[in-house]
Each structure stands twice: as C-alpha cells, then as structure tokens.
N, CA, C and O atoms as a printed pandas DataFrame, in Angstrom:
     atom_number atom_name residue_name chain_id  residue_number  x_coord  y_coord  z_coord
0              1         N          UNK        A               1   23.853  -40.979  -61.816
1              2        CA          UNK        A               1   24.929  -40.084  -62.231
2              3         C          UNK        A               1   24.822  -38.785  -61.449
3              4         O          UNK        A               1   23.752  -38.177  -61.410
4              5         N          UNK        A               2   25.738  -38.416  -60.924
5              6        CA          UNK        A               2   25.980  -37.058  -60.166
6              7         C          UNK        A               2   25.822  -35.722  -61.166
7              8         O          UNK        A               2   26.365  -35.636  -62.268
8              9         N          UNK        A               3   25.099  -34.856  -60.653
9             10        CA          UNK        A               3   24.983  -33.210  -61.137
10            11         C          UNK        A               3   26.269  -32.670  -61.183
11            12         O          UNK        A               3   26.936  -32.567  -60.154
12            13         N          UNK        A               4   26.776  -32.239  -62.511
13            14        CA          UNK        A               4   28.142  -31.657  -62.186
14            15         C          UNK        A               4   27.871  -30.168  -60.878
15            16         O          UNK        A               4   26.782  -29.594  -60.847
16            17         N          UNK        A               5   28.842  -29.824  -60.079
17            18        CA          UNK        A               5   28.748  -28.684  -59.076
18            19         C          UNK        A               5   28.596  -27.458  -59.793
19            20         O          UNK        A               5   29.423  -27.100  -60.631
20            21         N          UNK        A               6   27.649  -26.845  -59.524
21            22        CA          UNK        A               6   27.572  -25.500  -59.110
22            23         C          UNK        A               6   28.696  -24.747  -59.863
23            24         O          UNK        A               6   28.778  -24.204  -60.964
24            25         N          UNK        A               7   29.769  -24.996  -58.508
25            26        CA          UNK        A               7   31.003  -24.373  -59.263
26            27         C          UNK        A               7   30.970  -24.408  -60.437
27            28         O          UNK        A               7   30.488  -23.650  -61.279
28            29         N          UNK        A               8   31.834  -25.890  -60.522
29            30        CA          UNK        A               8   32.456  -26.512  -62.099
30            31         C          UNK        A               8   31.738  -25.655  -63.116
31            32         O          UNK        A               8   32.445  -25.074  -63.940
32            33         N          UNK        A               9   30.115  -25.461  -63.178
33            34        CA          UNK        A               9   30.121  -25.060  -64.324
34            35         C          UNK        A               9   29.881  -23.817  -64.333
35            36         O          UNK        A               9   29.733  -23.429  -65.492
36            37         N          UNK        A              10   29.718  -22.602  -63.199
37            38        CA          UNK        A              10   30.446  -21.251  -63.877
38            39         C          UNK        A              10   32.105  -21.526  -64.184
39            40         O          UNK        A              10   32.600  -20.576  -64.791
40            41         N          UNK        A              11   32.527  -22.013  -64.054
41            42        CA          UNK        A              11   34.128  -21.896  -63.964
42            43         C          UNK        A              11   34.054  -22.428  -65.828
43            44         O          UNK        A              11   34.512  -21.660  -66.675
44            45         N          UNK        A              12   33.512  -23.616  -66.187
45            46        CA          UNK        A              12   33.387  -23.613  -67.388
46            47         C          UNK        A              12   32.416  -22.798  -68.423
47            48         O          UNK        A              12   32.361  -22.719  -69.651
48            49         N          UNK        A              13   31.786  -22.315  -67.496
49            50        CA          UNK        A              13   30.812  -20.827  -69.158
50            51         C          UNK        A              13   31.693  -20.034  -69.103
51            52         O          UNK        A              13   32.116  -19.776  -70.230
52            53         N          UNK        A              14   32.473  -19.205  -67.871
53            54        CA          UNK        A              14   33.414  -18.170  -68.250
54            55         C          UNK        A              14   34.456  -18.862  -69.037
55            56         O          UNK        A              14   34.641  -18.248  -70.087
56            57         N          UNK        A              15   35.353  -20.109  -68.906
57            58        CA          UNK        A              15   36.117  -19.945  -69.826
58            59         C          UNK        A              15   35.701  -19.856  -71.348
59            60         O          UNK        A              15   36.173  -18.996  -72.092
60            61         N          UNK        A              16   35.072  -20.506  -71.629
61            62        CA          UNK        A              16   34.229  -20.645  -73.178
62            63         C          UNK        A              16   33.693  -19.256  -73.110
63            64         O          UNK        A              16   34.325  -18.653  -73.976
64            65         N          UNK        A              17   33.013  -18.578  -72.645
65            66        CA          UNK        A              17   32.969  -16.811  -72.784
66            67         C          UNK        A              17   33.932  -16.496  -72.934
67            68         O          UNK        A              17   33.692  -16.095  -74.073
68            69         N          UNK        A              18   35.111  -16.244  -72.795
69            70        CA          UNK        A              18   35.935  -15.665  -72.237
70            71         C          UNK        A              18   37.033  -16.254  -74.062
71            72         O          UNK        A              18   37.565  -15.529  -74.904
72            73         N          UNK        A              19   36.936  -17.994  -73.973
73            74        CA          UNK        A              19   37.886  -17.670  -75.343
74            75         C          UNK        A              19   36.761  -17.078  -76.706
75            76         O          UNK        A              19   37.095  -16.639  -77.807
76            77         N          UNK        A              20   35.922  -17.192  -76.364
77            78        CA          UNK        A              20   34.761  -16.608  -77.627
78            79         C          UNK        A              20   34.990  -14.960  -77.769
79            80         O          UNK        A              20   35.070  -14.280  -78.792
80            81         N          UNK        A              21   35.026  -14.774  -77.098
81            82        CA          UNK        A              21   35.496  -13.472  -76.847
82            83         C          UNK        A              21   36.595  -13.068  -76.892
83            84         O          UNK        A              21   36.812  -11.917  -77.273
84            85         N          UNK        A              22   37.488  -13.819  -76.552
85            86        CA          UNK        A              22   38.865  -12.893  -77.213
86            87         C          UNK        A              22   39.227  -13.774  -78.641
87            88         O          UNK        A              22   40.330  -13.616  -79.165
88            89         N          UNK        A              23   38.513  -14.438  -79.058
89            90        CA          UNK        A              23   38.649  -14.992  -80.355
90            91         C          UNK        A              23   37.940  -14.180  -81.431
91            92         O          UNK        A              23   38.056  -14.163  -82.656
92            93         N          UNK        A              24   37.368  -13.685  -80.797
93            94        CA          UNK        A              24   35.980  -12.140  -81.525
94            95         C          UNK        A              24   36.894  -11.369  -82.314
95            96         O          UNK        A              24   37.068  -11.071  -83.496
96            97         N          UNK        A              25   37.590  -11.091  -80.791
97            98        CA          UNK        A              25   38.171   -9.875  -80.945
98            99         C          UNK        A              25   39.790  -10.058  -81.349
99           100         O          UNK        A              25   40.707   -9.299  -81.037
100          101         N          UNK        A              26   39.847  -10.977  -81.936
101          102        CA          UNK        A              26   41.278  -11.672  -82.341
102          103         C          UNK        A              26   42.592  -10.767  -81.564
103          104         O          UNK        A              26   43.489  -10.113  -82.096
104          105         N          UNK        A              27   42.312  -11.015  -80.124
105          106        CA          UNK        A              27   43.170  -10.582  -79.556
106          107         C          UNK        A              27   43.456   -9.120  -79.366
107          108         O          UNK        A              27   44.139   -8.896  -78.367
108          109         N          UNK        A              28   43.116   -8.090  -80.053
109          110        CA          UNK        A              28   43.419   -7.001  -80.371
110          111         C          UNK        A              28   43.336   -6.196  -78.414
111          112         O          UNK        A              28   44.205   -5.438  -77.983
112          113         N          UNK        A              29   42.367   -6.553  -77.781
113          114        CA          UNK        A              29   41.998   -5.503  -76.303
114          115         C          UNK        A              29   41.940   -7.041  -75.467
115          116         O          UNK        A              29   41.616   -8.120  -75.963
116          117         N          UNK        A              30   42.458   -6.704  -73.720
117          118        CA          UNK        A              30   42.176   -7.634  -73.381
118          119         C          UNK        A              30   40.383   -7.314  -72.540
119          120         O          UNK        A              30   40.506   -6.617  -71.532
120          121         N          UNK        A              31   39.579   -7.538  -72.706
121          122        CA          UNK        A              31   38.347   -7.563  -72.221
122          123         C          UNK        A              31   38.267   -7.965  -70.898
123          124         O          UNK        A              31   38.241   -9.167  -70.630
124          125         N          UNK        A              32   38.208   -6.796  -69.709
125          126        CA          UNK        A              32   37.507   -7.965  -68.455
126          127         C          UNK        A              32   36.233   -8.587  -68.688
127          128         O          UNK        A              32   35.398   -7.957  -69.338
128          129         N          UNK        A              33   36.003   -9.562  -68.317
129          130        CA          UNK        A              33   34.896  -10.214  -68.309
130          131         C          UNK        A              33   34.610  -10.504  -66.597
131          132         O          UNK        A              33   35.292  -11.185  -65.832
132          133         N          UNK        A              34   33.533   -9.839  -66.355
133          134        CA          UNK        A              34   33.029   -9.844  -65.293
134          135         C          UNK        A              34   31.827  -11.096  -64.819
135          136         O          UNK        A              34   31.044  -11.565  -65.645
136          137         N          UNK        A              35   31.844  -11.417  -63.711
137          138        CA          UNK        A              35   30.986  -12.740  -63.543
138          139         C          UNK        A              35   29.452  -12.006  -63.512
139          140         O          UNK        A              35   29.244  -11.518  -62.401
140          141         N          UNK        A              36   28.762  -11.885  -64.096
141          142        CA          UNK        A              36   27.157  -11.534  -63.880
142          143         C          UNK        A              36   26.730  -11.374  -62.034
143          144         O          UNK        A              36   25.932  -10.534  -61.616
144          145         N          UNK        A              37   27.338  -12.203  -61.305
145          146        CA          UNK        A              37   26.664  -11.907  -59.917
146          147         C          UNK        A              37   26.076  -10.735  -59.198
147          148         O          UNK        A              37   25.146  -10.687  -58.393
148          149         N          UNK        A              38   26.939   -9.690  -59.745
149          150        CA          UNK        A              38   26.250   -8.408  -59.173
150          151         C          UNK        A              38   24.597   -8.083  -60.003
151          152         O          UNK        A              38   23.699   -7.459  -59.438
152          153         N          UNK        A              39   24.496   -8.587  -61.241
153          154        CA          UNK        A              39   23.068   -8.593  -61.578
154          155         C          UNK        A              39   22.159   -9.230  -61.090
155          156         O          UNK        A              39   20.976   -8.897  -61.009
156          157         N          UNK        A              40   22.732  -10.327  -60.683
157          158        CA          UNK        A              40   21.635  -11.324  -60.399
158          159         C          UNK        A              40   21.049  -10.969  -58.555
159          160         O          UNK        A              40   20.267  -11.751  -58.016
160          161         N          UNK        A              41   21.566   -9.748  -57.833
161          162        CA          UNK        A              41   20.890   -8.923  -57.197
162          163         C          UNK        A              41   19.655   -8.589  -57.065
163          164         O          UNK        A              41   18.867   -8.635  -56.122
164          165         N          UNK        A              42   19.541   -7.996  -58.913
165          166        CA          UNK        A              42   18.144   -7.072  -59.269
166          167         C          UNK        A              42   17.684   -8.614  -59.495
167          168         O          UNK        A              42   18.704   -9.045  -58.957
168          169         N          UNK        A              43   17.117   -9.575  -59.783
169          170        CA          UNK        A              43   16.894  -10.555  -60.285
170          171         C          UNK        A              43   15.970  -11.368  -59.351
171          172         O          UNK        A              43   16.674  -12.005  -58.567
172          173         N          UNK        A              44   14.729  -11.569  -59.158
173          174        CA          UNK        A              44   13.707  -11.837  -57.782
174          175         C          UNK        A              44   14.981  -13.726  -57.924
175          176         O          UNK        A              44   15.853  -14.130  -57.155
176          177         N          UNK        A              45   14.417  -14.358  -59.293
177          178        CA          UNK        A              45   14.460  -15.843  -59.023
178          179         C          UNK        A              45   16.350  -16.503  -59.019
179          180         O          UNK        A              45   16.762  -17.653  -59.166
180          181         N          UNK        A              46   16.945  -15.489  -58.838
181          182        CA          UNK        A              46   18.665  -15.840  -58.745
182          183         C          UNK        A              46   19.707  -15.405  -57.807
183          184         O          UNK        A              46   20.174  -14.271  -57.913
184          185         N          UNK        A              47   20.027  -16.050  -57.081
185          186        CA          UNK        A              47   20.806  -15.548  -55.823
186          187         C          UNK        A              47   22.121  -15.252  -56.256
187          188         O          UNK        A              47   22.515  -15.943  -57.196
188          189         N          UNK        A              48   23.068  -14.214  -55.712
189          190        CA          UNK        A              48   24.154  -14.190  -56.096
190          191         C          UNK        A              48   24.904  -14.427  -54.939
191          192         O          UNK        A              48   24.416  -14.536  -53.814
192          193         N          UNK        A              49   26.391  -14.528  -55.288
193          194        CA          UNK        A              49   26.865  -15.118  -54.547
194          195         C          UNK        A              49   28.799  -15.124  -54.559
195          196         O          UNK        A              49   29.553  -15.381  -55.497
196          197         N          UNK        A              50   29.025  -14.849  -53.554
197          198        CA          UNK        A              50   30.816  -14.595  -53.691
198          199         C          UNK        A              50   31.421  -15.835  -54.468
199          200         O          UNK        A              50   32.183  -15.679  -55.422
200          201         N          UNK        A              51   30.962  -17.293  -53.917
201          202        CA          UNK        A              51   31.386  -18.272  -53.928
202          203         C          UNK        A              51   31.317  -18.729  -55.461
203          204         O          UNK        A              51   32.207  -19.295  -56.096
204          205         N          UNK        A              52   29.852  -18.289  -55.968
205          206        CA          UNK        A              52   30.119  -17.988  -57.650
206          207         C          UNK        A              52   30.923  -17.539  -58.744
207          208         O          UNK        A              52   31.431  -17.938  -59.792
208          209         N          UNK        A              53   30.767  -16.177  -57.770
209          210        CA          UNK        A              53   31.980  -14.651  -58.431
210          211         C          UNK        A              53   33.670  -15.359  -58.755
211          212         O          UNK        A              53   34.387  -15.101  -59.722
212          213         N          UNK        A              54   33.981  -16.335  -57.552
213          214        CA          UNK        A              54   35.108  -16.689  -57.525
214          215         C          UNK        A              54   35.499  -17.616  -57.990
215          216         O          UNK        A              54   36.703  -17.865  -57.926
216          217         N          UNK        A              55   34.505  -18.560  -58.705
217          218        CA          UNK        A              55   34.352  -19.808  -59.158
218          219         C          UNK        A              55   34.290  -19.318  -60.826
219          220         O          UNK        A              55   34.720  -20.167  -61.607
220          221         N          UNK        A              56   33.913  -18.337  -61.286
221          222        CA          UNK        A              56   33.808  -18.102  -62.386
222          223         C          UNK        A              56   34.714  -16.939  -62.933
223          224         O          UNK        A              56   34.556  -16.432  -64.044
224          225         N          UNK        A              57   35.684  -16.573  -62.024
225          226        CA          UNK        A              57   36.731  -15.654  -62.392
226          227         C          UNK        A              57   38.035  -16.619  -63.298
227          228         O          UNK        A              57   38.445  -16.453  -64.446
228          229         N          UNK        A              58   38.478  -17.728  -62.165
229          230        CA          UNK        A              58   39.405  -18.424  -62.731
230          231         C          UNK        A              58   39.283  -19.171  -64.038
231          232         O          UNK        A              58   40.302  -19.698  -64.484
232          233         N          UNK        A              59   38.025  -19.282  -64.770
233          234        CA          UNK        A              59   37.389  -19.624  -65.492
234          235         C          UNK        A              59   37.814  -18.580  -67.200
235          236         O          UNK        A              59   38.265  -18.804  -68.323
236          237         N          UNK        A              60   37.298  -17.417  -66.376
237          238        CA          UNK        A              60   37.139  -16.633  -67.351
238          239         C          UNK        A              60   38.963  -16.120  -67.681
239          240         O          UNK        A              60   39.314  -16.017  -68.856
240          241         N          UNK        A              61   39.854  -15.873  -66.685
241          242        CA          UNK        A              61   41.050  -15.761  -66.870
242          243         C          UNK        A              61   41.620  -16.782  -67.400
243          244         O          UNK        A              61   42.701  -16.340  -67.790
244          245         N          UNK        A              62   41.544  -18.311  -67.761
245          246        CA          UNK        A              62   42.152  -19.386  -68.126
246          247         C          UNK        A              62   41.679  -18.950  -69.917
247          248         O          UNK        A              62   42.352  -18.810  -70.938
248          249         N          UNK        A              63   40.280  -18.849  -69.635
249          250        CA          UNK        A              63   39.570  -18.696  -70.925
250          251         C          UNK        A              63   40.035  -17.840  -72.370
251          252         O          UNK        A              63   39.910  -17.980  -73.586
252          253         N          UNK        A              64   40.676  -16.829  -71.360
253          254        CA          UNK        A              64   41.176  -15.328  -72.149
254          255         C          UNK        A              64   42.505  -15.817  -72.400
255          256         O          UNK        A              64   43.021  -15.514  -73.476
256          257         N          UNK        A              65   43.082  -16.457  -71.659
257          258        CA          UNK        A              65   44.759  -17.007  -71.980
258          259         C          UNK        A              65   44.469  -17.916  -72.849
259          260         O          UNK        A              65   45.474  -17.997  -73.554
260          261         N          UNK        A              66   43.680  -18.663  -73.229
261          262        CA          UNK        A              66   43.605  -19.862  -73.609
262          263         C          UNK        A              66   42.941  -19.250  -75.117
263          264         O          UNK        A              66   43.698  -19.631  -76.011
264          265         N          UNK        A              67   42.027  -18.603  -75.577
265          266        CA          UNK        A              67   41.838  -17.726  -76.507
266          267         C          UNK        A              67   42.963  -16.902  -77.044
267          268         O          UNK        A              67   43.067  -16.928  -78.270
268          269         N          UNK        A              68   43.521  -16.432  -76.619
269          270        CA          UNK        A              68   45.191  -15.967  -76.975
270          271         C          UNK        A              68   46.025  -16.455  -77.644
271          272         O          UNK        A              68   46.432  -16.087  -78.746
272          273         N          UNK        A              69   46.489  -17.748  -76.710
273          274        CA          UNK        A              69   46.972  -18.652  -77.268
274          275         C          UNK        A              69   46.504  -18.941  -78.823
275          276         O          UNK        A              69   47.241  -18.743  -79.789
276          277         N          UNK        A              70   44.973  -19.511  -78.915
277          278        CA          UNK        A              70   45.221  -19.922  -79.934
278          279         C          UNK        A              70   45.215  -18.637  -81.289
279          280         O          UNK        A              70   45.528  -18.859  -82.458
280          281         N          UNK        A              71   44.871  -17.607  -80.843
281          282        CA          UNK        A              71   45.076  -16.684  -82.227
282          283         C          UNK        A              71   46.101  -16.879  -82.452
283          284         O          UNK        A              71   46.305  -17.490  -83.501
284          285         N          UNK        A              72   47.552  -16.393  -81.430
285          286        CA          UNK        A              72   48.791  -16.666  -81.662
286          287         C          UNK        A              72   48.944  -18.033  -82.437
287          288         O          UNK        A              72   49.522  -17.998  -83.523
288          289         N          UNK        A              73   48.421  -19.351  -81.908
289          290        CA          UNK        A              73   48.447  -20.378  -83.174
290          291         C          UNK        A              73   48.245  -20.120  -84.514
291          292         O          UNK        A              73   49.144  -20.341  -85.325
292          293         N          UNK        A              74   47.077  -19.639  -84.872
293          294        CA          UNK        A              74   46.812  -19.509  -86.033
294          295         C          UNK        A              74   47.544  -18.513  -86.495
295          296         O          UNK        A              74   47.868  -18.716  -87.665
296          297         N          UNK        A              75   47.932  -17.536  -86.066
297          298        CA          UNK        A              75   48.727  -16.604  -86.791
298          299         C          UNK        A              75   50.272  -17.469  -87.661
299          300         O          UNK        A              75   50.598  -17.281  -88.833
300          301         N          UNK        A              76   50.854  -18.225  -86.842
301          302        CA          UNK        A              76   51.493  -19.083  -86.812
302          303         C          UNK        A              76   51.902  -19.626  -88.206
303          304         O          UNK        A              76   52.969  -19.735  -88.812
304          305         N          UNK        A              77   50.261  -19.999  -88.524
305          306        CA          UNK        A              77   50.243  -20.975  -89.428
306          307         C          UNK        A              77   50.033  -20.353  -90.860
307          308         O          UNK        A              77   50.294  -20.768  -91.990
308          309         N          UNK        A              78   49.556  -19.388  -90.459
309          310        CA          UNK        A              78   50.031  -18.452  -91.949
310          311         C          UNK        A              78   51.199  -18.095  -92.493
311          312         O          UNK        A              78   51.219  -17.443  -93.538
C-alpha cells in the first residue's frame, strides 16, 4: 500500500483545523490560519518548505468555507 503524499496530508490537517476552528468560533471572526512552516525554521529536526505552505493553504481555506457552511446548516435547523 502506498504512503499517502506529503502534500495530501497537510492539505487535509489544515482543512480539519481550519473547520474546528471556525466551528469553535461558530463563525463569529474569520481566523487566518497560517501553515506552521515559518516555525519549523527554528526547529533542528523539520524542514520547511514553500511546497508545504502551499499545499496546506488550500486546505485550510476549503476548511474555513466548509466550517461555515455547516454553522449556517445548523442554524437552519433551529
């Protein structure tokens, strides 16, 4: 069985960050959520990396729409 990529799965922790977080915050602020890469600088055992940064942006923007969405659901249903 193949290792899912690299990519794939920052692209999937930011979205799941990203609706946890605006599900927190039931929508009220939109939160940037920034990809960690610039930390992982100070960090001896973690390389950072553009190709990350960019892999885990679209992630985190799907995430925050997608968290939205569903408050707006539930509001809905009240």
């Amino acid at each position: 069985m193949l290792a899912p990529s690299d990519k794939l799965v920052h692209l999937a922790y930011f979205f799941v960050f990203a609706v946890l977080l605006s599900i927190a915050d039931a929508g009220r602020r939109l939160f940037p959520v920034v990809a960690d890469e610039p930390n992982q600088t100070f960090m001896a055992e973690r390389v950072a990396s553009l190709g990350d940064f960019f892999a885990g942006c679209p992630g985190a923007a799907g995430g925050a729409a997608a968290g939205r969405r569903l408050i707006g659901l539930g509001a809905g249903a009240r």
